[in-house]
Each structure stands twice: as C-alpha cells, then as structure tokens.
N, C-alpha and C positions, 0 to 999 in steps of 0.2 A: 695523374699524368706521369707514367712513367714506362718505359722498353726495357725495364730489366725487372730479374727474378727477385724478389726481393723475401729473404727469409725470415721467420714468425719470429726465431730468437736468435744471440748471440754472445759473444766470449765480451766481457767489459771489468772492469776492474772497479768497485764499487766498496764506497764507506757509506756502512747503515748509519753510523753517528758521528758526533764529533768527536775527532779523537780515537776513533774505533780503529783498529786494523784494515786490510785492506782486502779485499776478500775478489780473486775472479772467478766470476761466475759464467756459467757456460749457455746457464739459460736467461739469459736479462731479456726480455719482451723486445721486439723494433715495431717501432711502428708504422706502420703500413700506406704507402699512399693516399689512399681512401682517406687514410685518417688524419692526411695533415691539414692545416688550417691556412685559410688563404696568407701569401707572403712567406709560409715557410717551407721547405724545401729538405730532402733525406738527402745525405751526404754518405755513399760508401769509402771509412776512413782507409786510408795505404798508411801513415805516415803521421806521429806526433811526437813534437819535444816534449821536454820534460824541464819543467820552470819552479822557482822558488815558491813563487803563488801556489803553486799545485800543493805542495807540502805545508804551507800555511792552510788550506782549504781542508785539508786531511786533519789537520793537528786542532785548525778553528780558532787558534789563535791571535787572531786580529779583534779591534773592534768589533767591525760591519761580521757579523755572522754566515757563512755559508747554509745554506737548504740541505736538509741531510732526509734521505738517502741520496748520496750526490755519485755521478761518475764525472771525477776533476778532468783535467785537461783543456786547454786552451791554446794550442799551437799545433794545429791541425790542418793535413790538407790531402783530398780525395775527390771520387766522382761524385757529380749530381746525379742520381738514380732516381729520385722523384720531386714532383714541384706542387704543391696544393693548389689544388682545382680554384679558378677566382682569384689567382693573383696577378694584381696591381703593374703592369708593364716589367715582367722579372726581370733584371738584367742579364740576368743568368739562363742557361737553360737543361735540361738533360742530356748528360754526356759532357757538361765542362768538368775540367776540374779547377777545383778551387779551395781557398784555404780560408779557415775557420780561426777567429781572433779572441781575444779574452771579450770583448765586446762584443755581444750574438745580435743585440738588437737595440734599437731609441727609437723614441717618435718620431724623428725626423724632422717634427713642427715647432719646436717649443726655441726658446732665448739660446740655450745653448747649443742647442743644432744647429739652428740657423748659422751660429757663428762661428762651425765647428768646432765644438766639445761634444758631440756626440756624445764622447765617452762620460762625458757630467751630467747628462740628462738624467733625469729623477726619474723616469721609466725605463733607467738603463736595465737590459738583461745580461748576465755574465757566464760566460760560457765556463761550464767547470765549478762554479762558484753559486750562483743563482738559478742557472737550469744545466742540463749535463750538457757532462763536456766529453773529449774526445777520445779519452782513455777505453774508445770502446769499437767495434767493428762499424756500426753505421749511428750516425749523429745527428739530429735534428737543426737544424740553422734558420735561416732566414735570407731569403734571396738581393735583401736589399742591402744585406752589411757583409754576405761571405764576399772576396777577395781571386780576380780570375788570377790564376797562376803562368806567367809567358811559359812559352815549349822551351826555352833555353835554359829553363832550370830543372833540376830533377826536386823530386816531391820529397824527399830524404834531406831535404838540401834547404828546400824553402820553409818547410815547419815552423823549425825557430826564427825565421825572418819574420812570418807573422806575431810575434810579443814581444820575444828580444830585440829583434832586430829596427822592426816601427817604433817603438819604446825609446831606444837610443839615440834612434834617429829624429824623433822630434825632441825628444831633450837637447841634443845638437843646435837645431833649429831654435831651443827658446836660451840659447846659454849665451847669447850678445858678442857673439866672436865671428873676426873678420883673419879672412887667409893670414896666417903667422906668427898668428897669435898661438899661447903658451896653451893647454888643459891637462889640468890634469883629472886622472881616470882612478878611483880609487875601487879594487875591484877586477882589474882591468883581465884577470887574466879567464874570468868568470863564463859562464853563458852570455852574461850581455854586456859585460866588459870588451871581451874581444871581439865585439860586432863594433861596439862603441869608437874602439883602434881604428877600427878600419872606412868606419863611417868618418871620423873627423879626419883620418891622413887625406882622404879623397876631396873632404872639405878646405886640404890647405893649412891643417892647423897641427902645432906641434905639440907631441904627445907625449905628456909626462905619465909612465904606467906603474901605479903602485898596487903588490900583491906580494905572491912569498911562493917558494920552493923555483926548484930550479926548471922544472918543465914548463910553469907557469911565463917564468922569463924568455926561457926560448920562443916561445910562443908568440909573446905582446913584441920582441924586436924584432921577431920576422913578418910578424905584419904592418911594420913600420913605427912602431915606439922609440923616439930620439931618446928617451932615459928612462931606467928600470930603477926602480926602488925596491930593494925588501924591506916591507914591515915589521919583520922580524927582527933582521939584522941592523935596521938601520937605528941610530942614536937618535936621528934627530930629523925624523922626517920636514919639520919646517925649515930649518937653515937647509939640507937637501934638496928642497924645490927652487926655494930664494936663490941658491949657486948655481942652480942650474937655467935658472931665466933671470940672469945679471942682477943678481940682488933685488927685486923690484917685487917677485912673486908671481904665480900666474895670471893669466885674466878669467880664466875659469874651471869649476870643476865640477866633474860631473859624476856624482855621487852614486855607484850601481851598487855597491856593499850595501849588508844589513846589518851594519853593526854602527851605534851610534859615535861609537868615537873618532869613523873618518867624519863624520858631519862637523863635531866640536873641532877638528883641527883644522878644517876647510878656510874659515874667516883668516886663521892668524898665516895662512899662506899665500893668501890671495891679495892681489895686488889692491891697492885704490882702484875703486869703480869694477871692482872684479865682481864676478857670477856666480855663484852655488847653487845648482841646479841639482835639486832633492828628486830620487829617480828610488832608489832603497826603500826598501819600507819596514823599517825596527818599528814596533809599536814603543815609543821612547820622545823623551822631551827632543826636542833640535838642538840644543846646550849651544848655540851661537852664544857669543860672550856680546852683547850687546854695545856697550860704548866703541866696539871695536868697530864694529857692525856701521854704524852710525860713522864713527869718524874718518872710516878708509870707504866711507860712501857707496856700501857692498851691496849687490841685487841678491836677493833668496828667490827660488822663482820653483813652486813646484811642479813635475809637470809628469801627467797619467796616461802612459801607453802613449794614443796615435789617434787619429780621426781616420776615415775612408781612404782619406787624398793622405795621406802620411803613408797608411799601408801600402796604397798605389806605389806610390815614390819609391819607399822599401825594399820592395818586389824587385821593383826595375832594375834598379841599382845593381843589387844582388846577381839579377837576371844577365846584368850586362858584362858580370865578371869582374864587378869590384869591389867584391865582398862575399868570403866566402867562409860558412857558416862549419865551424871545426866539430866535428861531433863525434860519437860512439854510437855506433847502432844496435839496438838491444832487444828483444822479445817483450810483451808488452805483459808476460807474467815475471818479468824484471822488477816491476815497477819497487817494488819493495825495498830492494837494495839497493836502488836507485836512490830514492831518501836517506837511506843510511848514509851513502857514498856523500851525497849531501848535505846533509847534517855534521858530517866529520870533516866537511872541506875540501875532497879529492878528486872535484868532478873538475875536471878541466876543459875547459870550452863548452859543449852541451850534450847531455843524453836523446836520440831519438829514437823512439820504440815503432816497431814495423806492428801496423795492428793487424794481426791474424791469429 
C-alpha cells in the first residue's frame, strides 16, 4: 500500500556493536512495502532529536542490552509512505505525517496495556534500542503506536515532544501536585528539563530550576522558572530550596539529571508528604536515606516515558503554543559530536537532526 517512490537504500547512522563508533552509511537496505508486515508501516523520516537514551544505546551501558547492529533514535517525526498489506483498522494512513516514540510497539492486550503502561508491556518493542530507530531517512514503525502530528506544529518543533516532551509530561502527571504548589526541576535547563519548566508553569505550579552556566539560567527564567539555583555555585542547595518555599521544602521533584546525587539530595528537600518522581536514568543505587524517607512520609514514584494518550496530550499542548521545544538543528552526519557535546554537558535545550 503505498503512492510514493520508495528507494532500495539509504543514508542512516549505524552502530555495528556495543560501544562501537558510529558509522553513516550511505547504503543501509529500506525496506520495501511489499515487505512490511501487517500493522506496520514505512515512515519517510524529515526530522529527529537527539536524546540521552540514544547515547546510552550507542555506549550499551545500561542493564537491559540494546540489539546491535542498531540505527538509535527515537524522537522522530515524517510521512507514512507505506502501510503493510492486512492491517488491522490502521489509524493512520498514507500521506499522514506522524511522529515515532521510544515505544514502537505492545500488544495491546496484556495487564499492562489495558491499564496503560503500554510502555511496560513485556512485548514491548523500542525504537532505536530494540528494533531501529530514526537516525535514518525511512524507519519502520507500526500503525497502532506512531503519533498524528496537528498542522500547527512544524516537524523540527515536535521531534523532541515525542520522548522529552511525553516523558515529562507524564512524570508531571504522576508527581501528586496541585496548582501552587513548589517543584523542583533538577536538570532543568536540559532537553527535558526545559520542556519539564514549561509543562509544570502551564500546570500552575511553581518552579524551582536547578542546573549551572549562565545560558542555562536565561533560559529556565524565561520560560518561567520563579528560582534558579547553580549547582555549582551554590553552598547549600537544601537550605536554598527550604528559603525559597518558606522553610517547609517542596512538594515535589522531578528528577531529569543523570547523575545520582540530585536523587540522594531530593528526600532532605522535600517537604513532608512530598514526591520524587525518578525520570533520570544513572545506572546507580537511589541513595534515598531511608528513616527520612519514612518519617517526612515521602512518595518515590518512578515513572517511563508516556502511553498513546500521554503522547496525544503532548502533542497538543505543544501544538497549541504552550510549549516550545528550544533546539539546534544539525545534519544527521552531526550525530558524533552531538554526544560529545553531550557527554561534556554543553547541549542546551535539544539537538534536532534534519534526516537527509
């Protein structure tokens, strides 16, 4: 099923191992309508961010093992060019465009779909990580979990709203906070920090932004950050928060850093009955100090990416102009220095690579 040209190969960015270099190749195979399988669907990519996971996936540093030879990426959004013969009421069809999520595919039927966790399903497939991802001109997906993108948003724009931006937004959603309440954002000036700012200001809720350098600050207070902490600079990040939300401490925080020592500071800030909402992913103990944990009556709640309806929501949001996704646009044989940039700390708000 498809009205467009569709060619034999193409330009993608590809790790033969874990850990390997990254290598783009000019002739990676696509595969051909003909050859898709009912339910999935070829996506001509425009448009991918570039995400911490991706550089985990490259490096293979996590528990859970990436599939190698992998093309990472998972914040993608482009045309449906093709749809497999024999699929199931598509939602979608040829000619939408739509955006591709770290989540490719679930069953649909099992305990956790039902309840939306999709993303916890034990037949989850993971885009970039478990079958390829978007680091590449056209991408295989699946019609029942890619994402319709509104005309109100450019494709450049919505990328990172599919991982970052659903990501933070249901961590929001699981962090037990009501309009006026305190959060703070450890992280904040990040890829998904600063979606994070902008997600909670629209929810009502006052943002405490901790991160470091001076661009990073301009940033979190123009999109609405009532207090900036450097990390750096400051003595004593917990009496810092405590002063700033009348001695008492926040009601919650929502954790996008990978490093484990915003997690360990999180309990002794956070008010009684307060949230720490683990979004980060340091392969690393949680070093919560337990009797504290316990006696300031604290929620730990961890919470992965988004489901369909999280996406949806996302999207919208975004779409409707209230939240806007800060990026650098870059060539998708970038990608290299893009981890560098990375790994040293200097990427500010998000990288999006134009795939051509």
């Amino acid at each position: 099923m498809s009205s467009f040209t569709i060619p034999k190969t193409q330009v993608a960015a590809v790790v033969e191992s874990i850990g390997a270099p990254i290598e783009i190749k000019h002739d990676q195979p696509v595969k051909q309508a003909s050859e898709l399988a009912p339910g999935e669907c070829l996506v001509k990519m425009e448009y991918t961010g570039v995400c911490h996971t991706d550089l985990h996936a490259k490096k293979g540093d996590w528990p859970a093992k990436p599939n190698n030879p992998l093309i990472g990426g998972h914040e993608g959004v482009g045309i449906v060019v093709a749809i497999g013969e024999h699929s199931e009421r598509p939602p979608v069809k040829v000619g939408d465009r739509v955006g591709i999520k770290w989540l490719a595919n679930s069953c649909l039927d099992c305990e956790f779909c039902r309840k939306g966790f999709e993303q916890n399903c034990v037949k989850a497939q993971l885009s970039g990580y478990t079958v390829d991802g978007t680091f590449s001109q056209y991408v295989v997906s699946f019609v029942h979990h890619v994402t319709k993108i509104p005309e109100s948003i450019d494709s450049a724009s919505a990328a990172s709203i599919l991982c970052a931006g659903v990501t933070v937004y249901r961590a929001l959603k699981n962090s037990n906070t009501h309009i006026g309440d305190f959060i703070v954002l450890p992280g904040a000036g990040g890829g998904l920090g600063h979606l994070a700012v902008q997600y909670a200001v629209n929810m009502g809720l006052r943002v405490i932004a901790i991160d470091t350098g001076a661009e990073k600050q301009k940033l979190c207070l123009s999109l609405g950050a009532e207090k900036w902490i450097d990390f750096k600079q400051s003595t004593d990040i917990v009496k810092d928060i405590k002063d700033a939300t009348g001695g008492f401490g926040a009601h919650a925080a929502l954790v996008t850093a990978s490093a484990s020592a915003a997690y360990e500071q999180a309990v002794d800030y956070l008010r009684p009955t307060g949230t720490l909402v683990a979004v980060g992913l340091p392969n690393a103990p949680l070093g919560a100090n337990i009797f504290w944990t316990v006696f300031k009556s604290i929620n730990i709640v961890g919470s992965y990416v988004g489901n369909r309806q999280d996406a949806i929501e996302a999207i919208e949001i975004a779409a409707a102009g209230k939240v806007k996704v800060h990026y650098e646009l870059k060539p998708l044989n970038a990608l290299k220095d893009v981890y560098e940039g990375m790994e040293a700390g200097k990427v500010v708000g998000r990288v999006v690579l134009k795939c051509e």
